[in-house]
C-alpha positions, 0 to 999 in steps of 0.5 A: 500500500505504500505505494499508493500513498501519493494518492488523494483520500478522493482518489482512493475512495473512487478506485475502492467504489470501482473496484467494490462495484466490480466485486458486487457484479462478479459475487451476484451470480454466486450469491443467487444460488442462495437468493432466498436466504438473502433476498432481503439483503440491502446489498442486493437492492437496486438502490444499493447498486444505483448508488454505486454505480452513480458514486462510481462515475461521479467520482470518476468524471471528477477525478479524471477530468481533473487529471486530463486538465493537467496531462492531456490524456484521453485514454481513461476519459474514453474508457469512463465514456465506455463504462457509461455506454455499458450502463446506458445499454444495460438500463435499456436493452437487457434483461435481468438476467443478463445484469450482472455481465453488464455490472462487471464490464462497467467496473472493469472499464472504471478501474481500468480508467483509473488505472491507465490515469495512474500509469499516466500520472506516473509517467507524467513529467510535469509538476505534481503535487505530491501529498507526502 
C-alpha cells in the first residue's frame, strides 16, 4: 500500500467504489444460488447498486477530468465514456438476467480508467503535487 500513498483520500475512495462495484457484479451470480436466504439483503437492492454505480462515475468524471486538465490524456476519459455506454445499454436493452455481465464490464472499464490515469500520472513529467 505504500505505494499508493501519493494518492488523494478522493482518489482512493473512487478506485475502492470501482473496484467494490466490480466485486458486487462478479459475487451476484454466486450469491443467487442462495437468493432466498438473502433476498432481503440491502446489498442486493437496486438502490444499493444505483448508488454505486452513480458514486462510481461521479467520482470518476471528477477525478479524471481533473487529471486530463493537467496531462492531456484521453485514454481513461474514453474508457469512463465506455463504462457509461455499458450502463446506458444495460438500463435499456437487457434483461435481468443478463445484469450482472453488464455490472462487471462497467467496473472493469472504471478501474481500468483509473488505472491507465495512474500509469499516466506516473509517467507524467510535469509538476505534481505530491501529498507526502
Amino acid at each position: 500500500m505504500k505505494r499508493y500513498k501519493h494518492f488523494l483520500p478522493i482518489e482512493k475512495m473512487g478506485l475502492f467504489f470501482s473496484i467494490a462495484c466490480a466485486i458486487h457484479c462478479m459475487t451476484l451470480p454466486i450469491f443467487l444460488f442462495f437468493a432466498p436466504y438473502i433476498a432481503s439483503s440491502f446489498a442486493f437492492t437496486s438502490t444499493f447498486e444505483w448508488i454505486l454505480v452513480s458514486t462510481s462515475f461521479l467520482l470518476a468524471l471528477i477525478l479524471l477530468f481533473r487529471d486530463y486538465k493537467r496531462h492531456r490524456k484521453l485514454l481513461p476519459l474514453i474508457y469512463l465514456a465506455l463504462a457509461v455506454s455499458v450502463k446506458v445499454i444495460e438500463v435499456s436493452l437487457v434483461k435481468n438476467s443478463y445484469e450482472w455481465a453488464f455490472g462487471l464490464l462497467l467496473g472493469i472499464f472504471i478501474s481500468v480508467a483509473y488505472w491507465v490515469n495512474y500509469q499516466h500520472k506516473v509517467a507524467c513529467t510535469c509538476k505534481i503535487k505530491r501529498q507526502a
